[in-house]
Each structure stands twice: as C-alpha cells, then as structure tokens.
N, C-alpha and C positions, 0 to 999 in steps of 0.2 A: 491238784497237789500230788508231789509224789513222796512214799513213805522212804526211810532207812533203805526198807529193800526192794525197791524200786516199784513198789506199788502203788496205782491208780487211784486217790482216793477225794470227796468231798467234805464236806460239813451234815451229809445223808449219814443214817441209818447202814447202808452198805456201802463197801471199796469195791474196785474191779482188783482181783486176784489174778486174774487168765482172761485172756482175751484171742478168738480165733478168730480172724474177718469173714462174717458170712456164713460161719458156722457155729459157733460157742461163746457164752461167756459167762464166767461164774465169779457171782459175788458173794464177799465175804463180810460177815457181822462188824460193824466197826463200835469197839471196845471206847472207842472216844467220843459217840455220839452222845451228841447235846440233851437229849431225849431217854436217854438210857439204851443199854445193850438191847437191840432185837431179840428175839425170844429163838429164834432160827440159827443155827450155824451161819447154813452157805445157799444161794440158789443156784441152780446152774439155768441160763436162760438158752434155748437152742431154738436157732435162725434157720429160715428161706426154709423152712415145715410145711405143707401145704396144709389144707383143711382138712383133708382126708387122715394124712397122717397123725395131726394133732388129735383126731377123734380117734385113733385107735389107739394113741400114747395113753391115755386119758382112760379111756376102756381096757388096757392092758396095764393100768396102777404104773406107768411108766410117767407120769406127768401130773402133776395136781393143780396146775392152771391152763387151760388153753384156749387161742379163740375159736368162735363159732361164728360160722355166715350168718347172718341174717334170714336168709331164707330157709335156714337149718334148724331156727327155733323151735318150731314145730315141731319137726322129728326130734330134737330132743329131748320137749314138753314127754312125747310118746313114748319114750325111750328111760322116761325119771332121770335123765342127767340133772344136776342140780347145776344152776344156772344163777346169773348175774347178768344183769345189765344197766349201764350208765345212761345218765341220761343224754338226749340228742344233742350230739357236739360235735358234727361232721355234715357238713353243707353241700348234697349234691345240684352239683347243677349246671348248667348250658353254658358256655362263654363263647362269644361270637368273636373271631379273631381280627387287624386290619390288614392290610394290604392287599396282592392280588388274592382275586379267585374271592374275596371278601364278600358278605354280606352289606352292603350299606346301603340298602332301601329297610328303614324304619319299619315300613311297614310289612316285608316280609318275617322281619324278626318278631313284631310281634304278631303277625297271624301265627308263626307256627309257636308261641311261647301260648296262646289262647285254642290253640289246638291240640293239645296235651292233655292227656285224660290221668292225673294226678291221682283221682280217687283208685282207679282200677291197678296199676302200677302199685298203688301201694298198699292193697289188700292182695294182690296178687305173689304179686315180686318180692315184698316185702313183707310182708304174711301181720301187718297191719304194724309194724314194730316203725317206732319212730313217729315223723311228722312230715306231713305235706305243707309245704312253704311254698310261697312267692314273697318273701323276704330273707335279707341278707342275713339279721340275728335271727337266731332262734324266741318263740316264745317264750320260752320261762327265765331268757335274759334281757329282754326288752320289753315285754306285757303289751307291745300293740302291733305284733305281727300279723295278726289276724285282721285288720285291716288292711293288707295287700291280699288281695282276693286269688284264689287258689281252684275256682271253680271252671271248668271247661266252657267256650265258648265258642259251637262251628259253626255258627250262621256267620257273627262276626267276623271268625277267621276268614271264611272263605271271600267274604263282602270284600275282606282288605286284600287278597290273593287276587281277585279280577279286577284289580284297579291297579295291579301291577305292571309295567311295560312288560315284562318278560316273565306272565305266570308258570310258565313248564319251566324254571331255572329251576335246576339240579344242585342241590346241595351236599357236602359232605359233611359226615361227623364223625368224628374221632374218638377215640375210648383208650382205656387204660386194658393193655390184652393180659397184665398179669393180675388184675379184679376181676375175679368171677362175675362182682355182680352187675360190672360196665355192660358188658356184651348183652345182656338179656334185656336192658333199660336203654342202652340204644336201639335195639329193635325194636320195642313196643315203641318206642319213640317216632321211630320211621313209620309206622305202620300208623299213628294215629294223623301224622300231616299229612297220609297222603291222600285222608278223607276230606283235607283243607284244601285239596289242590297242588300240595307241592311235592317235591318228591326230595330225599331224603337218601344216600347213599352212606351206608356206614363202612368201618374199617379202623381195623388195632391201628392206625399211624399217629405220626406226630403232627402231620400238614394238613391241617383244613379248615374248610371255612369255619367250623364250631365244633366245640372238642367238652366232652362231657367229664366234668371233673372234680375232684372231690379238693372240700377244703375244711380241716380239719382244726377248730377252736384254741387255736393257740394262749386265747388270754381267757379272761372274767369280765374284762375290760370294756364294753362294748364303746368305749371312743376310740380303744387300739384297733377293736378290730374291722371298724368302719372305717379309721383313717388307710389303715392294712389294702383292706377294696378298695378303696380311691385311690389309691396309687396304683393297683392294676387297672383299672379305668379311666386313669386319668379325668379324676373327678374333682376340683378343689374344695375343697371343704369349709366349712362357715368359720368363721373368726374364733367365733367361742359355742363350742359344738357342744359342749359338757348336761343345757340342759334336755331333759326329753324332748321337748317341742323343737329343738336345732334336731337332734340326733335323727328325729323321724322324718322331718326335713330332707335332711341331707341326704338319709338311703335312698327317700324316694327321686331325689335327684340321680342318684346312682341309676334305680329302675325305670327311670324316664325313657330313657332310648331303646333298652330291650337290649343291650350291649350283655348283659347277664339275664341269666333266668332262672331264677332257685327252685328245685324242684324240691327237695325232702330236707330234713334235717334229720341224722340216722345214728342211730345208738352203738355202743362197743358191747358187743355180746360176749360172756368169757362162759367158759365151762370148770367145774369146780369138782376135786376129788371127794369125797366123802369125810376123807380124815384132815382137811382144812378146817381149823377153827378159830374163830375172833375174826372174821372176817368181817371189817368194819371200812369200806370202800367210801368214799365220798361221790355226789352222784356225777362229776363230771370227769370220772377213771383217775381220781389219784387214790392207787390202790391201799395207802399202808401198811405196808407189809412190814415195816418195824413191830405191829401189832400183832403179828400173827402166826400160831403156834401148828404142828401140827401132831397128830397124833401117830405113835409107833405102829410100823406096819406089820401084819400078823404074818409069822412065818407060813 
C-alpha cells in the first residue's frame, strides 16, 4: 500500500520511508499498526556489507544487529560479542543437474552422497553449529529425520564406483562464489570422493553436473515445503500427503535416486550490540522488532 505521501507501507509494525537499491533502506515506526506503535523510531537497514565490514560496524557502535558466518562463531564466543542464533532453517545441499554432461548412473550419485564425511565438515567448517542431515526437513519440524542415515560409508562407496562403466568419470560441482562458506564445503567435498574413486572438479559457475546449494525454509509448513522439493525434482506426491507416515514416504521417494543430497541443516547467526534490549526473536529468525527498545548511547 501506498501512504498520502507516497510511502511504502504494510499491515507490519514498520513502512519503507527510503529506499536505495542495493544500498539503504530505512524504516519507519507505523503509527497504525495493529499491535501498537514499535518502541523504535526508524531502522536503517544497509545492503551488499560483507562479513568483515558488518563485524567492524558492530565493534565500532555503528550497527546494533549484524550477521555472522558461521564459522565466525567461535571467534566471537572469544571476543564476548553477544550473539543470537535461530534455529536450523537453511538446507545445504548437493543437487544433481539433467541433461548433458549429467550424472545419471544411480549409482555414482549415490557412491559419492555415502562418501561424504558429514561428521568432519561440520565440526570443522562449521564449528559444530547446526545439523547434519540426509533429509529434506529439518529435525525439529518433522521428528524422523534421523532416520535417513547421515553416517559415512567408503567400503560401500567405492564397492558402487567399480561397478561403474566409467569409474575415472570427472565430475563438476558448482558453488555460490559470493558464499563464503560454498567454496570451503566444496573442497572438502572433492577431497572426500576422491577416496571413493571419483574425482570431483570444482568451480564458482552456474553449468555443471551438481551444484551445491542452499535452500532456505520458506514456510512452517512441512507439506509446503516437500511439495516445494518435488517440484524441483519432479517427484509426484501422494494424493493425501498431510499424514506423517505419507509425508515420510514421500521424502523418501524424493531421496531414492540420490537426485539431491542434504548435507546440514544451518542456523542464522546474528551479532547483537550491547544496548539492544527486549530482544524476544522466535527460533525460526522472525526477529520482532516491534518489541524492541534500545538503550541511549553514551556520549
């Protein structure tokens, strides 16, 4: 909706005031929310910040929310930034692409989805934050994830690579070059198939045969967000998917082919200023900020 004076606005706690593409944007308290006035004026939100800068905004009182990598936990623990984290609601993981140059022996996909060292990756890389998965939902939205097994398997793997027509076939994988934490998580990646026998070529592109990639929880929903998968999968889904026993079903038809391969389920890390308070976040990052006051800063 737009206001009298040509303002940006919802049925939210804040309107957009200003808006810069790519750079700025600041919101403004809305006087007519259904909830009562925000305790806040205005926030200004500032875009395309990398990690680095957001950590010195933050340490130079120029910032009182920003994110943190993952792998930054740590040093922050060391450092007392005071911290926040949601719970795992970002789905990293394998997608095997079709057409040429494609993967479509079964069983290369799954030798190299059972030649992945899960455990090590994510006390390494990810400095234990989040979850290791071989399912599409997370745990704590569907209670039988843990039943898709997540454990490294190289006898297997490599059993299934010499039964291959073509075990030395060269694969690529693809990554996201402006995610820091892509590139590190495809190289340990390459490095663990090629204990399986295969070999593994990575690279920032868009073209290849399996592309590591992040998919982040858009709903609460888990029949939205299974139905969501099967439609990139081309998976048809059961008539009446609604109860548990269809829904666990269903993924596992999704994970039949090895067409995907979940590796983590990974948390939103935020960094928090000192003079934030009421900070009353929900665990899957709906921050609240209509709640939340802050405190005057000392000349």
């Amino acid at each position: 909706m737009r206001g009298a004076d040509g303002t940006t606005f919802g049925t939210g706690p804040f309107r957009i005031t200003e808006w810069q593409s790519g750079k700025r944007a600041l919101l403004g308290a809305y006087e007519g929310y259904w909830g009562g006035r925000p305790f806040v004026d205005a926030i200004e939100v500032r875009l395309g910040r990398g990690y680095r800068d957001q950590a010195i905004d933050l340490d130079l009182a120029k910032a009182d929310l920003v994110e943190i990598p993952i792998g930054d936990v740590r040093r922050a623990a060391q450092q007392a930034v005071r911290t926040w984290t949601a719970a795992p609601s970002e789905l990293l993981a394998l997608l095997f692409e079709r057409g040429p140059g494609s993967v479509e022996d079964a069983r290369a996909r799954q030798a190299l989805a059972l030649s992945i060292d899960r455990d090590a990756i994510h006390n390494v890389l990810f400095q234990g934050q989040g979850e290791s998965t071989a399912a599409i939902l997370p745990e704590w939205l569907s209670g039988y994830a843990f039943l898709f097994p997540t454990a490294r398997d190289l006898d297997r793997a490599r059993q299934l690579v010499s039964a291959l027509p073509k075990p030395g076939q060269r694969i690529s994988l693809a990554y996201d070059p402006a995610d820091s934490e892509a590139r590190p998580v495809a190289e340990r990646i390459a490095l663990n198939v090629r204990e399986a026998g295969l070999t593994i070529q990575t690279a920032p592109a868009a073209q290849a045969a399996v592309r590591l990639v992040k998919y982040p929880l858009r709903s609460l929903d888990a029949v939205s967000i299974l139905m969501e998968m099967g439609s990139v999968l081309h998976v048809e889904p059961p008539a009446i998917p609604a109860s548990p026993e269809a829904l666990f079903a269903y993924e596992r038809k999704m994970l039949a082919d090895f067409r995907i391969v979940p590796l983590f389920y990974l948390p939103e890390v935020y960094g928090l200023s000192p003079r934030v308070r009421n900070w009353d976040a929900r665990p899957w990052a709906d921050w609240r900020l209509d709640n939340v006051w802050l405190e005057a800063r000392t000349p």
